[in-house]
PDB file of N, H, CA, C and O in Angstrom:
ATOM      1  N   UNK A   1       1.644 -49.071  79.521  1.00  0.00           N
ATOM      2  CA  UNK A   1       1.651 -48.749  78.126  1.00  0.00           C
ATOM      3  C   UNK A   1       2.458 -47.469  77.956  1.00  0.00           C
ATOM      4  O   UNK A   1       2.302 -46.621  78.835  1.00  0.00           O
ATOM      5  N   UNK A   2       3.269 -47.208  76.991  1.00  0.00           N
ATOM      6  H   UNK A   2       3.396 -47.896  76.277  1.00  0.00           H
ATOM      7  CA  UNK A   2       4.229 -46.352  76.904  1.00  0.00           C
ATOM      8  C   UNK A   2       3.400 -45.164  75.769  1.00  0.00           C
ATOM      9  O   UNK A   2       2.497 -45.439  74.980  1.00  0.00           O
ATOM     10  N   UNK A   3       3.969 -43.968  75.975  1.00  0.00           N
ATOM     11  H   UNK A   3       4.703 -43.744  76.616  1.00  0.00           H
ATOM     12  CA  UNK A   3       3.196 -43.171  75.314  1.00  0.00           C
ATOM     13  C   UNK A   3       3.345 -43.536  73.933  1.00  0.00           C
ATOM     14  O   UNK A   3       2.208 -43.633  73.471  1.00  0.00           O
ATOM     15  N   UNK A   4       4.003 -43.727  73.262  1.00  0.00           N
ATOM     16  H   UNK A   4       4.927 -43.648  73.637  1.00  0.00           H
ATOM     17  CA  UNK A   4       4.018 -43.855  72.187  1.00  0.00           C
ATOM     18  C   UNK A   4       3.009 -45.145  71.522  1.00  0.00           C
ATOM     19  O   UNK A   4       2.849 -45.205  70.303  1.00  0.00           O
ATOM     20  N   UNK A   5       2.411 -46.076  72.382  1.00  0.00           N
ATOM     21  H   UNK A   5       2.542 -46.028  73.372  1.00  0.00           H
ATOM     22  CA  UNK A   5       2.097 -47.075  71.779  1.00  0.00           C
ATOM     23  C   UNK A   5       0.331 -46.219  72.381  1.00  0.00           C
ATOM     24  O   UNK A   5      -0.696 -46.503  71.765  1.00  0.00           O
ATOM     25  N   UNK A   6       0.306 -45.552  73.198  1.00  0.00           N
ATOM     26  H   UNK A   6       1.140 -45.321  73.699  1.00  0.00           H
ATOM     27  CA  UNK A   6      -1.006 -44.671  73.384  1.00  0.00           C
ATOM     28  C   UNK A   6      -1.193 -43.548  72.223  1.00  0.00           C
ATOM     29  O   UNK A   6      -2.281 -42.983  72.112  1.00  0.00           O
ATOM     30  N   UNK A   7       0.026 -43.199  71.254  1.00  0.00           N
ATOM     31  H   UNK A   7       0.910 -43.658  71.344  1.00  0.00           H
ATOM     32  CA  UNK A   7      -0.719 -42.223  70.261  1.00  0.00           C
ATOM     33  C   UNK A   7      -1.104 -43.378  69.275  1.00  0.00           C
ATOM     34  O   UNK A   7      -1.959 -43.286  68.394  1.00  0.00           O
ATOM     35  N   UNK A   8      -0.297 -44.544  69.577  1.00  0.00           N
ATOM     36  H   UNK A   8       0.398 -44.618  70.293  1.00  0.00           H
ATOM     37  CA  UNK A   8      -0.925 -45.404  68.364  1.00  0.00           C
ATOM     38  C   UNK A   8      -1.953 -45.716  68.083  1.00  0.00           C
ATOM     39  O   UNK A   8      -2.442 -45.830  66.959  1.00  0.00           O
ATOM     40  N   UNK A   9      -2.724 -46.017  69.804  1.00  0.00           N
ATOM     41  H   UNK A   9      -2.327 -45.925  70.717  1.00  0.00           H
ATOM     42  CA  UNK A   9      -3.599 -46.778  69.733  1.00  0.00           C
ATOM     43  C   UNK A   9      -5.347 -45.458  69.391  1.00  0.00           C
ATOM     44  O   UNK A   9      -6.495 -45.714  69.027  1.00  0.00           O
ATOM     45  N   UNK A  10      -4.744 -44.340  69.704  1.00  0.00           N
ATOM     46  H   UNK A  10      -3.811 -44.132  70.000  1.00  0.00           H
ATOM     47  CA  UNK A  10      -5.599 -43.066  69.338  1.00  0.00           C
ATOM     48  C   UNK A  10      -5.486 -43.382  68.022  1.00  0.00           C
ATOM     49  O   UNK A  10      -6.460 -44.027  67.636  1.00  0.00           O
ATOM     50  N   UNK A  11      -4.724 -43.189  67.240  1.00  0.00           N
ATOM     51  H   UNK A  11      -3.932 -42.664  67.554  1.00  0.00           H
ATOM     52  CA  UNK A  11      -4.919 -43.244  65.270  1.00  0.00           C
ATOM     53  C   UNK A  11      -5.477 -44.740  65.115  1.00  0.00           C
ATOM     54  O   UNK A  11      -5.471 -45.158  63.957  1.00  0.00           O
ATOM     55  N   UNK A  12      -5.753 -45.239  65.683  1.00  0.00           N
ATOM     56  H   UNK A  12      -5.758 -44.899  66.623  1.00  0.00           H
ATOM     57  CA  UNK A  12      -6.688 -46.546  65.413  1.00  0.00           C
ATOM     58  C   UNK A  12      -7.990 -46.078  65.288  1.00  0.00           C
ATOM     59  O   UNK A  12      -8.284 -44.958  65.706  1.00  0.00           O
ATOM     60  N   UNK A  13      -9.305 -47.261  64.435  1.00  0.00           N
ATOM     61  H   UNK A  13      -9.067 -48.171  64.096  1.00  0.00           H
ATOM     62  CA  UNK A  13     -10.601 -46.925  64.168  1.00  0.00           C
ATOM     63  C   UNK A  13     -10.968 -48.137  66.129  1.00  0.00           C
ATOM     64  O   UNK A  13     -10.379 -48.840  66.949  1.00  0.00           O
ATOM     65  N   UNK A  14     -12.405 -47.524  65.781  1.00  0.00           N
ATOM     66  H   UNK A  14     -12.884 -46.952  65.115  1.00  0.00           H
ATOM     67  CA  UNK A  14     -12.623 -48.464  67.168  1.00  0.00           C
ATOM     68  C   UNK A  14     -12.828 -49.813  66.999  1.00  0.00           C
ATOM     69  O   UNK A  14     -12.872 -50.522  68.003  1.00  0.00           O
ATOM     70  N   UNK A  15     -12.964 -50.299  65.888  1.00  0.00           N
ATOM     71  H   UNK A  15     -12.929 -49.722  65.072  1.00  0.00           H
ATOM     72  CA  UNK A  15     -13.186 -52.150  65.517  1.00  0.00           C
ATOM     73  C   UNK A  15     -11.673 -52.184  65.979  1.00  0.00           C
ATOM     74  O   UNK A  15     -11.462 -52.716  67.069  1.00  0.00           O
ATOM     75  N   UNK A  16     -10.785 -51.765  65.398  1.00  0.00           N
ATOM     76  H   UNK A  16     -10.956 -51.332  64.512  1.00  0.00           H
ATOM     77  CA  UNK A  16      -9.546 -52.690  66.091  1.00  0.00           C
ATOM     78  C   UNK A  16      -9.310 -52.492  67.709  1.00  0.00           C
ATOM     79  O   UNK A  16      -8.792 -53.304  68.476  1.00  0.00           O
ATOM     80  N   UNK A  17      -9.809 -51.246  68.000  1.00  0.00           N
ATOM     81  H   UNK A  17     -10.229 -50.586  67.378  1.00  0.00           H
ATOM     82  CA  UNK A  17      -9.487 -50.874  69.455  1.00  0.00           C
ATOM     83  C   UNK A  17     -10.256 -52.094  70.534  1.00  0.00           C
ATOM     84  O   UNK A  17      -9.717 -52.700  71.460  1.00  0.00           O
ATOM     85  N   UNK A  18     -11.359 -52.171  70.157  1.00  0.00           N
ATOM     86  H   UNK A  18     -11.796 -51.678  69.405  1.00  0.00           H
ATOM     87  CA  UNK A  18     -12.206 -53.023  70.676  1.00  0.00           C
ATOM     88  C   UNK A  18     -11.894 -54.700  70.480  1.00  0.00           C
ATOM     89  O   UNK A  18     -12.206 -55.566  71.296  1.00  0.00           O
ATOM     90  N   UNK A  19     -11.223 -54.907  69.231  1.00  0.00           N
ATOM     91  H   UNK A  19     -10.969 -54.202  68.568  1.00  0.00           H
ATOM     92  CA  UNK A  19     -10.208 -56.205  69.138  1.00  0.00           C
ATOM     93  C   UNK A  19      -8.773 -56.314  70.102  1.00  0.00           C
ATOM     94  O   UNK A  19      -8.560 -57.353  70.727  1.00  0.00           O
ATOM     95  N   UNK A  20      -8.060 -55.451  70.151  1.00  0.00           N
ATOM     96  H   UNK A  20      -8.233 -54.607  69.643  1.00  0.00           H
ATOM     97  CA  UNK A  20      -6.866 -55.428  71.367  1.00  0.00           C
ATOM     98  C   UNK A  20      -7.590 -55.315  72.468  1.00  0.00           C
ATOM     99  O   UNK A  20      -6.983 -55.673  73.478  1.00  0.00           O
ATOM    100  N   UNK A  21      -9.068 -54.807  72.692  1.00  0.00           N
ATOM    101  H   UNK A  21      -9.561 -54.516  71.872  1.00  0.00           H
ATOM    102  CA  UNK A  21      -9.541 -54.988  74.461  1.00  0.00           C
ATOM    103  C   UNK A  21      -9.578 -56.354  74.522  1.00  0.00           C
ATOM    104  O   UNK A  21      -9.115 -57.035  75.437  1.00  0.00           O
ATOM    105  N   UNK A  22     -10.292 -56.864  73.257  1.00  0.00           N
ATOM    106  H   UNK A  22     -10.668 -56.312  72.514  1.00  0.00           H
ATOM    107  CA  UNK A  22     -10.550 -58.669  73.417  1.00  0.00           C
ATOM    108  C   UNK A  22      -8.806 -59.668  73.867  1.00  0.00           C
ATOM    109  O   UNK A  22      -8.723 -60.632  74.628  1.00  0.00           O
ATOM    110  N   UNK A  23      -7.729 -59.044  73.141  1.00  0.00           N
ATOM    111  H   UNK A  23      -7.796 -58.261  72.523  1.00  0.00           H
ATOM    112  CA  UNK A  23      -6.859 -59.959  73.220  1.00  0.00           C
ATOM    113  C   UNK A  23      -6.479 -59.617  74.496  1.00  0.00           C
ATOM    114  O   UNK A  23      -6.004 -60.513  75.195  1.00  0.00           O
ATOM    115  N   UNK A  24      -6.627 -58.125  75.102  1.00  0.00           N
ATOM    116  H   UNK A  24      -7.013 -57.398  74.534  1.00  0.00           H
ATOM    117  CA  UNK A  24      -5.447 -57.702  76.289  1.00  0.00           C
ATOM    118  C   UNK A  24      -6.412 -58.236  77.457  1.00  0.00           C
ATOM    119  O   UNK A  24      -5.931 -58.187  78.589  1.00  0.00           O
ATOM    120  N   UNK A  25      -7.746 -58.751  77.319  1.00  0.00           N
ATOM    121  H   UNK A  25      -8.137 -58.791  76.400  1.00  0.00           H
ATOM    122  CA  UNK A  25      -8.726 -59.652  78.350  1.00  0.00           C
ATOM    123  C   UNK A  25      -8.444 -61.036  78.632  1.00  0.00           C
ATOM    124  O   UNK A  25      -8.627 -61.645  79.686  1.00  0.00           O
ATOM    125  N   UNK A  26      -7.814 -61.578  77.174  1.00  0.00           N
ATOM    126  H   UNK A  26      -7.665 -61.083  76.318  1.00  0.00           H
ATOM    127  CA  UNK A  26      -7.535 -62.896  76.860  1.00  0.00           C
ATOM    128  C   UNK A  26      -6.120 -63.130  77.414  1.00  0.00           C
ATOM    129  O   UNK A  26      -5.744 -64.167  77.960  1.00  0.00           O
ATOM    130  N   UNK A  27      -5.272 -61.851  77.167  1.00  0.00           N
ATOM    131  H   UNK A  27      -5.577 -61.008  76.723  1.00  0.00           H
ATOM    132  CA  UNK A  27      -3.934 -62.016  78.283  1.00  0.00           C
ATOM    133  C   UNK A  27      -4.159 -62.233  79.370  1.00  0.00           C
ATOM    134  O   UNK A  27      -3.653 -63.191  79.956  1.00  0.00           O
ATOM    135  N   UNK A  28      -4.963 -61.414  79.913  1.00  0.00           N
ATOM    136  H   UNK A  28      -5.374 -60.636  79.437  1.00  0.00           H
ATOM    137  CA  UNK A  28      -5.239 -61.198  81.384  1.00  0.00           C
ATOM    138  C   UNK A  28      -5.900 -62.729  81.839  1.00  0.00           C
ATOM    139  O   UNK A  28      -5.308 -63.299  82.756  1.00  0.00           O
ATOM    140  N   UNK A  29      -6.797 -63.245  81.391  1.00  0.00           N
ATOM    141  H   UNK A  29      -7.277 -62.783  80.646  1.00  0.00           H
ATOM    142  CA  UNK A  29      -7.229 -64.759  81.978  1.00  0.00           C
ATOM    143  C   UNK A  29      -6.092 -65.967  82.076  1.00  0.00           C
ATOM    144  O   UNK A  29      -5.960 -66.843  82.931  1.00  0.00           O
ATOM    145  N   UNK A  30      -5.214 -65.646  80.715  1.00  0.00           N
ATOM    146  H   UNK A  30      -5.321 -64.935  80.020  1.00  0.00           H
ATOM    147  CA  UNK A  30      -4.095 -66.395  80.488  1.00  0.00           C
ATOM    148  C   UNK A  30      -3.142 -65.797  82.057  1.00  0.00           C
ATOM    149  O   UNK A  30      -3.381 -66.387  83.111  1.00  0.00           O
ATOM    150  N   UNK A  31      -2.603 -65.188  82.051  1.00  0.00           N
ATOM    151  H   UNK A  31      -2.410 -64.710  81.194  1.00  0.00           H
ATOM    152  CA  UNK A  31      -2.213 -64.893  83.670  1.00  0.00           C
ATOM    153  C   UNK A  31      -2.126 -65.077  84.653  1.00  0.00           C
ATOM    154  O   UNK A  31      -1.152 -65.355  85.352  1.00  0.00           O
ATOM    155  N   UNK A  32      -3.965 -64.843  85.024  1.00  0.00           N
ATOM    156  H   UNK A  32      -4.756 -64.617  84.456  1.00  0.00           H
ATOM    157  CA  UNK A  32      -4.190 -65.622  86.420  1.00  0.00           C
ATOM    158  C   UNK A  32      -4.121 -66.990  86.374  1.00  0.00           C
ATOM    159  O   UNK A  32      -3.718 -67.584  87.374  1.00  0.00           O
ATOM    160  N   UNK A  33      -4.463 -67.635  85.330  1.00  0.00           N
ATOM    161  H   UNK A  33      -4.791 -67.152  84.518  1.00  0.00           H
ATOM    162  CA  UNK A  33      -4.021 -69.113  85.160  1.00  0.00           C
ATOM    163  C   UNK A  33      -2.709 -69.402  85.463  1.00  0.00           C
ATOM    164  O   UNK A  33      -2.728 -70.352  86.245  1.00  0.00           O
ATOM    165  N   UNK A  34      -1.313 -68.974  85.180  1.00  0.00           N
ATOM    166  H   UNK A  34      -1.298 -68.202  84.545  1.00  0.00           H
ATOM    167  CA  UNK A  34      -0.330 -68.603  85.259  1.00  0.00           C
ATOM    168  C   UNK A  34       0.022 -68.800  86.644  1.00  0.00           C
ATOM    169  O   UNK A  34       0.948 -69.356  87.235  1.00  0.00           O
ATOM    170  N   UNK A  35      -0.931 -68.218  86.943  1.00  0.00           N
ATOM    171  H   UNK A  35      -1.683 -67.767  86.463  1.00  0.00           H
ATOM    172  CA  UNK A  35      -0.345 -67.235  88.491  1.00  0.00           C
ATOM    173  C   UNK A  35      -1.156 -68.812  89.691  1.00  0.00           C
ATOM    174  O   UNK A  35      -0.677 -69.246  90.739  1.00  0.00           O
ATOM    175  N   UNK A  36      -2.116 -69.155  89.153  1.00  0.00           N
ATOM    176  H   UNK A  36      -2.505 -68.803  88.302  1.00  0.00           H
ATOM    177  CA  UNK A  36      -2.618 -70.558  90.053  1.00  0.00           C
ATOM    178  C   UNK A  36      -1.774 -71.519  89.838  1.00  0.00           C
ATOM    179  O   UNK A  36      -1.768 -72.295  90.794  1.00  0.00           O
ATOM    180  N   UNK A  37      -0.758 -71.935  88.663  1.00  0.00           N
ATOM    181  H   UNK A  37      -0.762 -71.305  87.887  1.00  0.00           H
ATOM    182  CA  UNK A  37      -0.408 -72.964  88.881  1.00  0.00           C
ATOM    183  C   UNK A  37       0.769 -72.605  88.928  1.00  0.00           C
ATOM    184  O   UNK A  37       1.541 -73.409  88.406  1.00  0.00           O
ATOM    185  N   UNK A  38       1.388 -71.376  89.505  1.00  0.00           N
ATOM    186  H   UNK A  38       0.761 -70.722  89.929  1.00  0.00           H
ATOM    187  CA  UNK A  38       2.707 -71.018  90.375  1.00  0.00           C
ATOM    188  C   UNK A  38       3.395 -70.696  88.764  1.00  0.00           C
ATOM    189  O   UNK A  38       4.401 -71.397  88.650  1.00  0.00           O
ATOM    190  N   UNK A  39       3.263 -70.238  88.077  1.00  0.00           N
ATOM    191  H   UNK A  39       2.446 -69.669  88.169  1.00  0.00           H
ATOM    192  CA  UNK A  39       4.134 -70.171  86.795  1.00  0.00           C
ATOM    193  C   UNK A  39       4.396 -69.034  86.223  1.00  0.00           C
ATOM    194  O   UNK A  39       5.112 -68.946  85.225  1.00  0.00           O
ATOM    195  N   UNK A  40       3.884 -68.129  86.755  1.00  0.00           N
ATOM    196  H   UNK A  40       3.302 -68.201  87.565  1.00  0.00           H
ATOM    197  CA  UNK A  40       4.088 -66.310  86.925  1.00  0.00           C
ATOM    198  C   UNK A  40       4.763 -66.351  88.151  1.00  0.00           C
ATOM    199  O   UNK A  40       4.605 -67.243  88.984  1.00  0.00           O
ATOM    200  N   UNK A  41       5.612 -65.267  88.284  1.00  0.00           N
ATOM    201  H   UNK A  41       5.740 -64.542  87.607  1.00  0.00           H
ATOM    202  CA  UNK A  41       6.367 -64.447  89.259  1.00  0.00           C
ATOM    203  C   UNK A  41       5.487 -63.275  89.554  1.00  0.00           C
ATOM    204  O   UNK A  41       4.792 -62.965  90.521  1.00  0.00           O
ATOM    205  N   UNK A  42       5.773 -62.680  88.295  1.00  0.00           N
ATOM    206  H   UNK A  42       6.338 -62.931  87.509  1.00  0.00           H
ATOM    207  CA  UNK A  42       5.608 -60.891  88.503  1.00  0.00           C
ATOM    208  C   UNK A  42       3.676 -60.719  88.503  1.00  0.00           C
ATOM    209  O   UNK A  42       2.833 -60.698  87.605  1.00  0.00           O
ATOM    210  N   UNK A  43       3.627 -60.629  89.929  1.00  0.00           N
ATOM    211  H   UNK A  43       4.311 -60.646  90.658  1.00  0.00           H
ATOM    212  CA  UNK A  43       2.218 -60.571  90.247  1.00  0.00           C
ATOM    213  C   UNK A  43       1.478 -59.073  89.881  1.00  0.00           C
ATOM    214  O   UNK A  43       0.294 -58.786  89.700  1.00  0.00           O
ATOM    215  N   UNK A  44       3.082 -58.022  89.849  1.00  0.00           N
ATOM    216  H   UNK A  44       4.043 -58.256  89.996  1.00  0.00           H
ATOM    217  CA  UNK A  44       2.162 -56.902  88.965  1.00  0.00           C
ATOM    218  C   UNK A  44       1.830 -56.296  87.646  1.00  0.00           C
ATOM    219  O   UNK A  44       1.402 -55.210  87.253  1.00  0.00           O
ATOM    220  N   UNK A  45       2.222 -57.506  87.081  1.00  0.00           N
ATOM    221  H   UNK A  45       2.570 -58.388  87.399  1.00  0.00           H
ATOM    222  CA  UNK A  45       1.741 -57.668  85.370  1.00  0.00           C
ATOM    223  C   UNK A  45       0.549 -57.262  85.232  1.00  0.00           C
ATOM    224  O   UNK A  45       0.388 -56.264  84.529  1.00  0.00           O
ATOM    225  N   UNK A  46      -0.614 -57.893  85.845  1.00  0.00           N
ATOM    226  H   UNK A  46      -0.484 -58.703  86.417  1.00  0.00           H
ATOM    227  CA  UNK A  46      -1.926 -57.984  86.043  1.00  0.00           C
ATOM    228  C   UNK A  46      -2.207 -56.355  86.160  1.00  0.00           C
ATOM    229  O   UNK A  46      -2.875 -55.773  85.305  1.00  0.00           O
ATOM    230  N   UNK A  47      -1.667 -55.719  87.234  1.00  0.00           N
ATOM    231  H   UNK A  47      -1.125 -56.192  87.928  1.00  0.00           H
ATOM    232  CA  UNK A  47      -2.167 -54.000  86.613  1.00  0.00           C
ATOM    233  C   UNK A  47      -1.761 -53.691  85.890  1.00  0.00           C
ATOM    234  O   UNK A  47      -2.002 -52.494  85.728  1.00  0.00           O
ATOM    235  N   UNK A  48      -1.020 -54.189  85.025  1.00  0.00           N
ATOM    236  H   UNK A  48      -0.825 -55.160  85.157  1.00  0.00           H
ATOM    237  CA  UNK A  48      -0.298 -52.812  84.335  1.00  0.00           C
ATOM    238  C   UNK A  48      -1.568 -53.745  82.992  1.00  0.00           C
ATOM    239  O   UNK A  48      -2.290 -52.899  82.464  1.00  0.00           O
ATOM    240  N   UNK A  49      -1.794 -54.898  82.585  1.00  0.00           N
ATOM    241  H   UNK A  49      -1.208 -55.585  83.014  1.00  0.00           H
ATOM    242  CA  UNK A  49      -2.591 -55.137  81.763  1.00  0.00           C
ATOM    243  C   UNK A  49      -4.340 -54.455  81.861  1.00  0.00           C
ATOM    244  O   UNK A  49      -5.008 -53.875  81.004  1.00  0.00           O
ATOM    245  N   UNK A  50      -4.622 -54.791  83.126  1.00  0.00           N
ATOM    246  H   UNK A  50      -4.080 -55.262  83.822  1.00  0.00           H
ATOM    247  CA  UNK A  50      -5.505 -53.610  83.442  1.00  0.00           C
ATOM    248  C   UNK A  50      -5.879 -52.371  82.960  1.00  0.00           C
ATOM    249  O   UNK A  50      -6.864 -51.924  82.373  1.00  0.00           O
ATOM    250  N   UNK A  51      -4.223 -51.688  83.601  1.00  0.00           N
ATOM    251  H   UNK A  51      -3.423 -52.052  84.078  1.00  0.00           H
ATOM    252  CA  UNK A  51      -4.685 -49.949  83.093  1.00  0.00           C
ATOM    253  C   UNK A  51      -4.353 -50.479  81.942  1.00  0.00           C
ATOM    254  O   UNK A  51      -5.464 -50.948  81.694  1.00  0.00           O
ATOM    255  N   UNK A  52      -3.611 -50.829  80.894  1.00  0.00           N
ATOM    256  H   UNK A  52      -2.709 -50.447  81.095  1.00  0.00           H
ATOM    257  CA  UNK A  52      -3.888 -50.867  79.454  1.00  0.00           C
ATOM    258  C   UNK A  52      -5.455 -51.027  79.032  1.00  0.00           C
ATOM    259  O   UNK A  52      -5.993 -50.177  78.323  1.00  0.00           O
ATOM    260  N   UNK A  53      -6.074 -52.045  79.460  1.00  0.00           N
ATOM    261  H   UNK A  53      -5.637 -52.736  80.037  1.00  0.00           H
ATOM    262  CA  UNK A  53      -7.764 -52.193  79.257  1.00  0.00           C
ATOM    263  C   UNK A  53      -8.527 -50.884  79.459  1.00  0.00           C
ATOM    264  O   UNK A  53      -9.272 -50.270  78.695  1.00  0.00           O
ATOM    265  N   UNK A  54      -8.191 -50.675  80.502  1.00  0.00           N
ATOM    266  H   UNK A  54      -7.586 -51.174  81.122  1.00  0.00           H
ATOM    267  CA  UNK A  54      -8.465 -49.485  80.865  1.00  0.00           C
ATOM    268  C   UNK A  54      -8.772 -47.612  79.892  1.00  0.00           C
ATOM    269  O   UNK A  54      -9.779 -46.904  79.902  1.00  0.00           O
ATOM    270  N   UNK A  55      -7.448 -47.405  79.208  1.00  0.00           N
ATOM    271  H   UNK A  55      -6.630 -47.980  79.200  1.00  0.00           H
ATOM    272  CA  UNK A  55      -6.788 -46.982  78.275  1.00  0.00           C
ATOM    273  C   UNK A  55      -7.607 -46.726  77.201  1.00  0.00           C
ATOM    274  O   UNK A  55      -8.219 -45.776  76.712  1.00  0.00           O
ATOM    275  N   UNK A  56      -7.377 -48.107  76.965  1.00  0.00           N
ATOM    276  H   UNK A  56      -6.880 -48.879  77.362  1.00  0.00           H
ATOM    277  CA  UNK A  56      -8.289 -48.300  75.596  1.00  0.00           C
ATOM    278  C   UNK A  56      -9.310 -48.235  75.487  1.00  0.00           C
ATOM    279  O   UNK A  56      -9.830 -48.160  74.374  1.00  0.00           O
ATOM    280  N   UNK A  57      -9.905 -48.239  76.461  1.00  0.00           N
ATOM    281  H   UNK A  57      -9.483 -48.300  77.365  1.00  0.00           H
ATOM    282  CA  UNK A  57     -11.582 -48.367  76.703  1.00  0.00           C
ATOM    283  C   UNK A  57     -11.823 -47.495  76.814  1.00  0.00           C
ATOM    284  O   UNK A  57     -12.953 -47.209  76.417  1.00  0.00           O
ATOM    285  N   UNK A  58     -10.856 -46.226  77.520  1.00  0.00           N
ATOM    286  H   UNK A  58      -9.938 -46.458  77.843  1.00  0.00           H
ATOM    287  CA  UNK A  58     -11.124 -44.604  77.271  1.00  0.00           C
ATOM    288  C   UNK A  58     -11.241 -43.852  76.206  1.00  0.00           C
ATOM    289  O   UNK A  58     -12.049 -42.990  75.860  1.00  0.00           O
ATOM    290  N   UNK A  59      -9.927 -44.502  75.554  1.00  0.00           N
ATOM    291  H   UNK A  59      -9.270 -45.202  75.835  1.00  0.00           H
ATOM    292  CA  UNK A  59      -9.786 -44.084  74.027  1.00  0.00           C
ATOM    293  C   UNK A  59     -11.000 -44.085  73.047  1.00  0.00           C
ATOM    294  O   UNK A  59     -11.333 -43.278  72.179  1.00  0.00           O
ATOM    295  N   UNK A  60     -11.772 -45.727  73.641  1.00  0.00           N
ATOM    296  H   UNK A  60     -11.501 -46.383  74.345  1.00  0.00           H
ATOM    297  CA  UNK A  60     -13.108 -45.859  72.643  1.00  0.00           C
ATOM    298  C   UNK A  60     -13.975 -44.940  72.999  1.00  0.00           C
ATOM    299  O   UNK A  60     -14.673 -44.591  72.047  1.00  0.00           O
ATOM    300  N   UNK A  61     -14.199 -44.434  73.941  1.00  0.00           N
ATOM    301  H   UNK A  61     -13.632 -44.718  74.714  1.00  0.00           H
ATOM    302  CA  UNK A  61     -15.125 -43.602  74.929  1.00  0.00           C
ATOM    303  C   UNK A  61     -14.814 -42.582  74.035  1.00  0.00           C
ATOM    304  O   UNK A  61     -15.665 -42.382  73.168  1.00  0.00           O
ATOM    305  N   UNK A  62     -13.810 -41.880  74.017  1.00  0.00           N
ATOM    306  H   UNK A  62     -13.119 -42.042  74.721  1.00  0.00           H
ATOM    307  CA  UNK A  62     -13.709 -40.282  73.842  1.00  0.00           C
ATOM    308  C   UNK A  62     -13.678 -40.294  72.305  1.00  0.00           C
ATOM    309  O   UNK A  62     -13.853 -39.188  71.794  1.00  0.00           O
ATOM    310  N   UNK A  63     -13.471 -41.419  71.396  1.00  0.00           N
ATOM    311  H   UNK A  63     -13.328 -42.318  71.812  1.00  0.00           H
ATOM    312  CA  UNK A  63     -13.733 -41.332  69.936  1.00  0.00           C
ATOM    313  C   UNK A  63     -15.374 -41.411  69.475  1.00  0.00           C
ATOM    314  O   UNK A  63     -15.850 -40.841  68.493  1.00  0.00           O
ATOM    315  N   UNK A  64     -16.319 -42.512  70.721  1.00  0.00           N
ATOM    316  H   UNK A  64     -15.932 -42.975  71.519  1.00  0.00           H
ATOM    317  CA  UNK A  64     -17.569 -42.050  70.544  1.00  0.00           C
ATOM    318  C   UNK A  64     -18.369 -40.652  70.913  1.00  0.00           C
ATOM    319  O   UNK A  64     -19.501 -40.357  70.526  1.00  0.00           O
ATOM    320  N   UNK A  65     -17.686 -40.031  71.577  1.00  0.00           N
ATOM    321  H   UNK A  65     -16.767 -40.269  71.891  1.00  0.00           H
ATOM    322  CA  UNK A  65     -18.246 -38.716  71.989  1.00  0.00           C
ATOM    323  C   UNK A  65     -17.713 -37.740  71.243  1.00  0.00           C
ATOM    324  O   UNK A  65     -17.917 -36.556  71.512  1.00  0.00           O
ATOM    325  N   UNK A  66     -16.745 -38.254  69.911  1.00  0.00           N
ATOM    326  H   UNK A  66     -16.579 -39.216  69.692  1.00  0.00           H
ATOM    327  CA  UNK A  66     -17.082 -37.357  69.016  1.00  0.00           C
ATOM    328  C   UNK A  66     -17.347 -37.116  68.154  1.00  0.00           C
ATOM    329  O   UNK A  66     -17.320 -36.070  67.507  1.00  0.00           O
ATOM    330  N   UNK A  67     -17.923 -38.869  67.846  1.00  0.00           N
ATOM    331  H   UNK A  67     -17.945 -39.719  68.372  1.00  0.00           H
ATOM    332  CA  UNK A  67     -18.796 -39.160  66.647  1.00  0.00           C
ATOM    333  C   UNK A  67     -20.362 -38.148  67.146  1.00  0.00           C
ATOM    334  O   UNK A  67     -20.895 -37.339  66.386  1.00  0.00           O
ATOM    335  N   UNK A  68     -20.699 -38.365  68.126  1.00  0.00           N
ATOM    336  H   UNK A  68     -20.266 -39.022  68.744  1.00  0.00           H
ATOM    337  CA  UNK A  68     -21.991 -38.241  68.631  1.00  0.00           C
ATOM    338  C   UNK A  68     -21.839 -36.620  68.628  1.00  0.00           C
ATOM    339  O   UNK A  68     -23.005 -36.224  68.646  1.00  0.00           O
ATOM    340  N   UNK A  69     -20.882 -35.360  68.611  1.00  0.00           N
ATOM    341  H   UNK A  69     -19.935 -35.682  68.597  1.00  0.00           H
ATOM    342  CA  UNK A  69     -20.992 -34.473  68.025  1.00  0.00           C
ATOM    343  C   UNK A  69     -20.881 -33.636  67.479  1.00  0.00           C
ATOM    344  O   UNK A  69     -20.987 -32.434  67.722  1.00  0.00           O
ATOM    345  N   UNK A  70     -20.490 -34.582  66.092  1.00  0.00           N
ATOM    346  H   UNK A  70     -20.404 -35.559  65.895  1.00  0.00           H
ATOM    347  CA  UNK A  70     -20.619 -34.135  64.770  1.00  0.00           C
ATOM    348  C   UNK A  70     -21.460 -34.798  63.686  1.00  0.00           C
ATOM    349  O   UNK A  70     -21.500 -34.317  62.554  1.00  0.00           O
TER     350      UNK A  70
END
């Protein structure tokens, strides 16, 4: 994920953040499917979709910890 699409995803509320975890999960199954019936190459797609999950899931993290204090 390129920085710029990481300040994006910071000015997001967490309902959508938590909707791109759902689709970038739904990539990721789509993939390994991909990848069983020989139809992917690039076997390191899969991390880099990862740390995106990843990312975002931080992002939700550190926007609840600052709901929680204030």
């Amino acid at each position: 994920m390129k920085k710029n699409e990481l300040t994006n995803f910071k000015a997001k509320k967490t309902a959508d953040l938590k909707i791109s975890v759902l689709t970038k999960k739904r990539e990721l199954t789509l993939f390994y499917s991909k990848v069983a019936s020989s139809g992917e190459k690039n076997l390191k797609k899969s991390q880099n979709i990862k740390r995106d999950i990843a990312q975002i899931l931080t992002i939700i993290r550190q926007k609840e910890l600052e709901e929680v204090k204030t």
